[in-house]
C-alpha positions in Angstrom: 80.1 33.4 192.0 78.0 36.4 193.2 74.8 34.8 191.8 75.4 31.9 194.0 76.3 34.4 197.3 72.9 36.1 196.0 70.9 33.6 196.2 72.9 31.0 199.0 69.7 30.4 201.0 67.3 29.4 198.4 69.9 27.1 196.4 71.0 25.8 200.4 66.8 25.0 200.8 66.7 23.4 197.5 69.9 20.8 198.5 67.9 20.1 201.8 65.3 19.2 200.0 67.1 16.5 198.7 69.5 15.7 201.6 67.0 15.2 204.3 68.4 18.3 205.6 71.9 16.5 206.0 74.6 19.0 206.2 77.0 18.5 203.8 80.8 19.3 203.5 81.5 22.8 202.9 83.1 22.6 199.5 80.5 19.8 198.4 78.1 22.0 199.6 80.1 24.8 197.4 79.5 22.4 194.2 75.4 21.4 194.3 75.1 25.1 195.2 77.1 25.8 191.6 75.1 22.9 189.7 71.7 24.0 190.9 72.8 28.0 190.3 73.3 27.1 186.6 70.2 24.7 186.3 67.9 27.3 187.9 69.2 30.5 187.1 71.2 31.0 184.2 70.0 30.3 181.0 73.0 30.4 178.5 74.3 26.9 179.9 72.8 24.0 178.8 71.5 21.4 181.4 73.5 18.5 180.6 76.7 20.8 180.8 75.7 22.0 184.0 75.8 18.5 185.2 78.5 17.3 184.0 80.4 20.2 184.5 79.6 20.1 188.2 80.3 16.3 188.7 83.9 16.4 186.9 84.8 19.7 189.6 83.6 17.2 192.6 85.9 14.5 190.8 88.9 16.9 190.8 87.9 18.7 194.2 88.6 14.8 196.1 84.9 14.2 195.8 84.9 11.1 193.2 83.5 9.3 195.8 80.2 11.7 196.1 80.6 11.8 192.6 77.3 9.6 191.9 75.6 11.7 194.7 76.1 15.3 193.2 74.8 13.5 189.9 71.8 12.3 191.4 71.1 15.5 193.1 71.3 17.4 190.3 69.6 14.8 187.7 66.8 14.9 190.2 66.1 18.8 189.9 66.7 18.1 186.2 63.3 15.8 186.1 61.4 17.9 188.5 62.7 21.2 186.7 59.1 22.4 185.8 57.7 21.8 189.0 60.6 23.3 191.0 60.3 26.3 189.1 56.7 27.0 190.3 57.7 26.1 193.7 60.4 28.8 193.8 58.1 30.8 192.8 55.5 30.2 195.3 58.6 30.7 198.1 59.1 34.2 196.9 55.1 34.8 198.6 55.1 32.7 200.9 58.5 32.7 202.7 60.2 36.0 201.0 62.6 36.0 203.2 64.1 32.7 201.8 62.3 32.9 198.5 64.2 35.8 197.9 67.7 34.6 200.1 67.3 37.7 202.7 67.9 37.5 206.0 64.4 36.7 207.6 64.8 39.9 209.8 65.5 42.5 207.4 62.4 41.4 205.4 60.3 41.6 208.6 61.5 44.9 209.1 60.8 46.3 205.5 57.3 44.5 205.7 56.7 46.2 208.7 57.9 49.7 207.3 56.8 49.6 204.0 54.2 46.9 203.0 54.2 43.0 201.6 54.3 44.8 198.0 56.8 47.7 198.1 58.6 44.7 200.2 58.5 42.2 196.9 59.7 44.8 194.9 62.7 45.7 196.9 63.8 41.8 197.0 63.2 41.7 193.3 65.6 44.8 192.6 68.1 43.9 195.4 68.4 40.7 193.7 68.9 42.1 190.5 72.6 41.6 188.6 73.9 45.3 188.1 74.7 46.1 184.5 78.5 45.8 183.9 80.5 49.0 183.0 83.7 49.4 181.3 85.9 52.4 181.0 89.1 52.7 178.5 92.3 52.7 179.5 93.8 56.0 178.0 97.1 55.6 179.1 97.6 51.8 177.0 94.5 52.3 174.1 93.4 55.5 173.3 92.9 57.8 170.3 90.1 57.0 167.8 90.0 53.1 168.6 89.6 53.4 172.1 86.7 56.5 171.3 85.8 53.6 169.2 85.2 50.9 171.5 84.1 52.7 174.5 84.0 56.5 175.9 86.5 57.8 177.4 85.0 59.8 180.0 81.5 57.9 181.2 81.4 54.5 181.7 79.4 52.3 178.7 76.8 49.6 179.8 78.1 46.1 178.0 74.9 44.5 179.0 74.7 41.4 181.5 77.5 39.1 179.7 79.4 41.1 177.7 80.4 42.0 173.8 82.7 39.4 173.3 85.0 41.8 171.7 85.2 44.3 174.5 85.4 41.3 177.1 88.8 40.5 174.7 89.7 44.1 175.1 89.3 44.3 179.0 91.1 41.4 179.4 94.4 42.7 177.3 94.0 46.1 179.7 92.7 48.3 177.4 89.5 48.5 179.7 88.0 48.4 182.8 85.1 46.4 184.0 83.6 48.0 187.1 80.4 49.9 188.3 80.5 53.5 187.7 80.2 54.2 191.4 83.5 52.9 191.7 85.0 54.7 188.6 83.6 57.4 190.4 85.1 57.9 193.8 88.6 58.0 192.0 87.4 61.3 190.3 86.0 62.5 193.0 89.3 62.3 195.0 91.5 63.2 192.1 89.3 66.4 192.3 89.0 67.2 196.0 93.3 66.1 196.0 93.8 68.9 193.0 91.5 71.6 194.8 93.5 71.3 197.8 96.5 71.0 195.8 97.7 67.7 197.7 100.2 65.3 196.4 98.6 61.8 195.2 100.6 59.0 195.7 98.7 56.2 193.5 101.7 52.9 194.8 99.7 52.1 196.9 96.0 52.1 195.5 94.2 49.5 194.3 94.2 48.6 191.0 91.2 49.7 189.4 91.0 53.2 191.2 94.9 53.7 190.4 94.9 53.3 187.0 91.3 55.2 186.5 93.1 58.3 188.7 96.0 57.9 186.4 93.8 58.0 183.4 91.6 61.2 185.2 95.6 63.0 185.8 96.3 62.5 181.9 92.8 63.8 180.7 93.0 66.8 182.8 95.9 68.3 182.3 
């Protein structure tokens, strides 16, 4: 899902290209914009899947009747893959702004400020994934299997998809998935709280920074 936010302008070009520039319903729009994310951008899923996949969601989503034109769609990028590819990456020079799915004046303005180079670069890294984290849950798996698995102080890069077995762990609680930043800010206000010896009431927190102060309250006492 955020790859597809990322990068809604250049998969919305590549669906016009096909379209005649027809605007399409928003949720079938929502579907080629999946298809073409997965054909284009992700590697771990193969092509046929991608399609398929795609064309049985319009199918249950009340599309069976665009069924055949979701298929063709993405079929169509599937032939032309190779030569899509290249023209992507001509976009990214000559219309960064939709090469790179930025808002046309923002990359004006860092062109202007900083250069057509320094302005790539900042596209490139702003378009980046961010590394996932994940932090252990002390107060459901700790000891020498959570010191195990992940530390229990810093947050531990899992690299861009995951160890399966840590995913298994997050997903039973025993872990957190976030960016540190995040993990973060709940320290920092579990500190400044302390200092100023306030009372922190977690009911009504959000999940991630509530149960990461909680953990922070157990470690320092």
């Amino acid at each position: 899902m955020y790859g597809i936010v990322r990068w809604q302008a250049t998969l919305d070009w590549l669906i016009a290209r096909k379209t005649d520039g027809r605007q399409q319903k928003p949720a079938l729009q929502n579907l080629l914009q999946l298809g073409l994310y997965q054909i284009f951008w992700l590697d771990r899923i193969p092509d046929h899947a991608a399609v398929n996949e795609t064309v049985e969601l319009a199918k249950q989503n009340g599309f069976g009747a665009q069924a055949g034109f979701v298929n063709a769609v993405l079929r169509g990028y599937l032939r032309e893959q190779d030569e899509t590819k290249k023209l992507l990456a001509g976009l990214k020079i000559s219309q960064p702004a939709l090469g790179w799915s930025h808002p046309e004046w923002l990359v004006a303005r860092w062109q202007k400020r900083w250069g057509l180079e320094k302005t790539a670069s900042l596209l490139e890294w702003n378009n980046t994934p961010p590394k996932i984290f994940a932090r252990v849950n002390t107060l459901k798996f700790g000891g020498t299997d959570g010191a195990r698995l992940w530390s229990k102080t810093q947050p531990q890069h899992a690299g861009q998809t995951g160890d399966a077995g840590n995913i298994r762990t997050a997903a039973a609680g025993a872990a957190h998935i976030a960016a540190p930043r995040q993990m973060a800010d709940a320290g920092d206000l579990l500190t400044r709280w302390r200092e100023e010896n306030v009372e922190y009431d977690s009911s009504g927190a959000t999940g991630l920074r509530k149960t990461w102060s909680l953990n922070l309250n157990r470690i320092r006492r």
